[in-house]
C-alpha positions in Angstrom: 0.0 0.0 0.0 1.5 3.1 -0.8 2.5 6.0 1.7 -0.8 7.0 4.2 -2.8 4.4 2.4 -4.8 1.9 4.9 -5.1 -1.7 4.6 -8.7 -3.2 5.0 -7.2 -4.6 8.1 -6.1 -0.9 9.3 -9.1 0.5 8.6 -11.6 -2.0 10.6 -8.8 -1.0 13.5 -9.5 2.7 13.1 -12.7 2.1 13.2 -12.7 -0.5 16.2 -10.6 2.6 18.1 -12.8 5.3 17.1 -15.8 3.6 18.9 -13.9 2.4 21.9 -12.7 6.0 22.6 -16.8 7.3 21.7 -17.7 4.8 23.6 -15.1 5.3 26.9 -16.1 9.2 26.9 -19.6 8.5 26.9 -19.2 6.3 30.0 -17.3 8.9 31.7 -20.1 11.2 31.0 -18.8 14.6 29.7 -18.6 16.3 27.0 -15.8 16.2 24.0 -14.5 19.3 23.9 -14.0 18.8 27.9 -12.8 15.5 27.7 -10.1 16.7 25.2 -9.0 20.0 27.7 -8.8 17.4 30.4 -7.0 14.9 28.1 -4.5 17.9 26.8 -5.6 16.9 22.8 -7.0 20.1 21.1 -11.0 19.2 20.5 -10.5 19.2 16.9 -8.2 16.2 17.1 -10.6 14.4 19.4 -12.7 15.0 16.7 -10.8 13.4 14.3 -10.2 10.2 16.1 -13.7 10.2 17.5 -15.0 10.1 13.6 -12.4 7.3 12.4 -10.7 9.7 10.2 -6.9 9.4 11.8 -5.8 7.5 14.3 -4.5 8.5 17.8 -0.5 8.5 17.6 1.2 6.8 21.4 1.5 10.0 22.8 -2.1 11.2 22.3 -3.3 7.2 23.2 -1.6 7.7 26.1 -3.0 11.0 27.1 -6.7 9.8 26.4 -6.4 6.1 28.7 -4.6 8.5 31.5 -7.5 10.8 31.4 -10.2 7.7 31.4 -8.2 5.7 33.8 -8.1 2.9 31.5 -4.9 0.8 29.5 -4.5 1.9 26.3 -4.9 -1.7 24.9 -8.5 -0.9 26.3 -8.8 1.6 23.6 -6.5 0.3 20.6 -5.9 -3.9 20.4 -2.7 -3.0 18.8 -1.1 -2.6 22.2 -2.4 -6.0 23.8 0.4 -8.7 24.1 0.5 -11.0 21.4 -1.7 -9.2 19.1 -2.0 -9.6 15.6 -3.7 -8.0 12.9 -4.5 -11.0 11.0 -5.7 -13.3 14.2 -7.7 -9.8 15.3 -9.3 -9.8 11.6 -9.6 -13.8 11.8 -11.7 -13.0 14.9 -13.6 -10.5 12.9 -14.7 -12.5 10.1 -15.7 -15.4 12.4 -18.1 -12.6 14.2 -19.4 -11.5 10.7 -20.2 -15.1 9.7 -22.2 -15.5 13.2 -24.0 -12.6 12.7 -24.6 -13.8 9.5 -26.1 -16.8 10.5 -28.4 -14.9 13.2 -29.6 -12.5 10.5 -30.5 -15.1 8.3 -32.1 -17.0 10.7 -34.3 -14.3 12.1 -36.0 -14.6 8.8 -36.7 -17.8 8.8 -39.9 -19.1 9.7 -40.2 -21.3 13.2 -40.0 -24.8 11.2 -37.0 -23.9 9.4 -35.2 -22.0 12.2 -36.0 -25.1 13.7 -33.9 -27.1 11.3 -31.3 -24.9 11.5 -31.0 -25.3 15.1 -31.0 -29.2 14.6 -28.2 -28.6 12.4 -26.1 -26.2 14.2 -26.4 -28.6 17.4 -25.3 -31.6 14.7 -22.5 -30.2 13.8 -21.3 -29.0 17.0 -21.6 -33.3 18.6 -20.0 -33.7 15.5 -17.1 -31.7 15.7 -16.7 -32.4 20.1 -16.7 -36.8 18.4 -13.4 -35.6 16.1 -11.9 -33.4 19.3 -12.0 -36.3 21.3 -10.6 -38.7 18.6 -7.5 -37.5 19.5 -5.8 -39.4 22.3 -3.4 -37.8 25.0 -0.3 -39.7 25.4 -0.1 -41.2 29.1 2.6 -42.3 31.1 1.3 -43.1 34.6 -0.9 -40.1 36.0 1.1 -37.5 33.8 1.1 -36.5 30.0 3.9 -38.0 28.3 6.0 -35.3 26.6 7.7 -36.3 23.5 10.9 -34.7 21.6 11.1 -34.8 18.1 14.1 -36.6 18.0 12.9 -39.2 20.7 9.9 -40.2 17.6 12.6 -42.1 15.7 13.7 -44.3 18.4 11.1 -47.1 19.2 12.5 -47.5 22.8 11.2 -44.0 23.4 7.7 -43.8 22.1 5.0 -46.5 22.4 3.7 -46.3 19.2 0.6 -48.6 20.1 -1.4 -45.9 22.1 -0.9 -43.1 19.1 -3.9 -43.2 17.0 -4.6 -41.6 13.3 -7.1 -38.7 12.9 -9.9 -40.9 12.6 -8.9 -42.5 15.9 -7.9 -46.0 14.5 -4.5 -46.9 16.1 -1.5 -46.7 13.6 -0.6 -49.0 10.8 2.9 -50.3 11.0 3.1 -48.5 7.5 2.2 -45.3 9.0 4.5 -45.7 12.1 7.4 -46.0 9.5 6.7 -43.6 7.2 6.5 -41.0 10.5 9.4 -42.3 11.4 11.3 -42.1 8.3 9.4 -38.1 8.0 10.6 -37.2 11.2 14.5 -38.3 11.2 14.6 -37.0 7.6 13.2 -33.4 9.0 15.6 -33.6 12.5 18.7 -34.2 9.6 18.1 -31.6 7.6 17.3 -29.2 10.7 20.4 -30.5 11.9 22.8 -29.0 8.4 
């Protein structure tokens, strides 16, 4: 994107900050142009963040979560640890497609909300079956951690209580070719 031009991604954000801080002053209860004296922002770049048109730089962040006695990853996502962009769009988009679904089913009629219901509930057994296909190593009453390295050797691994994704137990043809997968990854991680 060239020079001041915002991503999609960028622009949600603004967006998503412009609302908090709308949002934060209205709790508080007063007014913008005394929010932004109190803050030490001149009103008309309140104004600016408070429409989505620019986005508050550190310095001004900083200023406006002081004066609401809030963090500024309250106000702008960006600043919460781990944060990403895409996972924080991700998230988005899985909101969208919810609301999507409750949209679309408000104008159903009863029978076929009904249905979708039935589905929805389906789907979700469906999905907690393939979750629990997957079987925890044990060794005794704690989780058996395993090192890469420790997959090639059979002495280290007891191969018979892994099981595929469709929770059948491994093939010895599977074992090997995992095997054979792994050490060749661990040699060439190893150059």
């Amino acid at each position: 994107m060239g020079r001041g031009t915002l991503t999609p991604q960028e622009e949600e954000l603004k967006k998503l900050i412009s609302n908090n801080i709308r949002q934060k002053i209205k709790e508080k209860g007063v007014s913008q142009a005394e929010f932004a004296r109190k803050a030490g922002i001149p009103p008309t770049t309140l104004s600016g963040y408070i429409k989505g048109v620019t986005r508050p730089n550190a310095g001004n962040l900083q200023k406006i979560s002081d004066s609401l006695g809030i963090l500024k990853s309250d106000i702008d996502p960006s600043y919460k640890k781990g944060y990403s962009l895409e996972d924080w769009q991700s998230k988005q988009e899985q909101t969208s497609t919810v609301a999507e679904i409750v949209e679309v089913s408000k104008s159903l009629n009863d029978i076929r909300q009904e249905k979708v219901l039935s589905f929805a509930k389906n789907e979700k057994k469906e999905q907690e079956k393939e979750s629990k296909k997957i079987v925890a190593l044990k060794n005794g009453e704690q989780n058996q951690t395993v090192d890469l390295a420790d997959l090639v050797d059979d002495s280290k691994v007891n191969w018979d209580k892994w099981v595929s994704f469709d929770g059948k137990p491994l093939t010895d043809e599977i074992k090997n070719a995992m095997k054979l997968a792994l050490g060749k990854r661990l040699e060439d991680k190893d150059k």
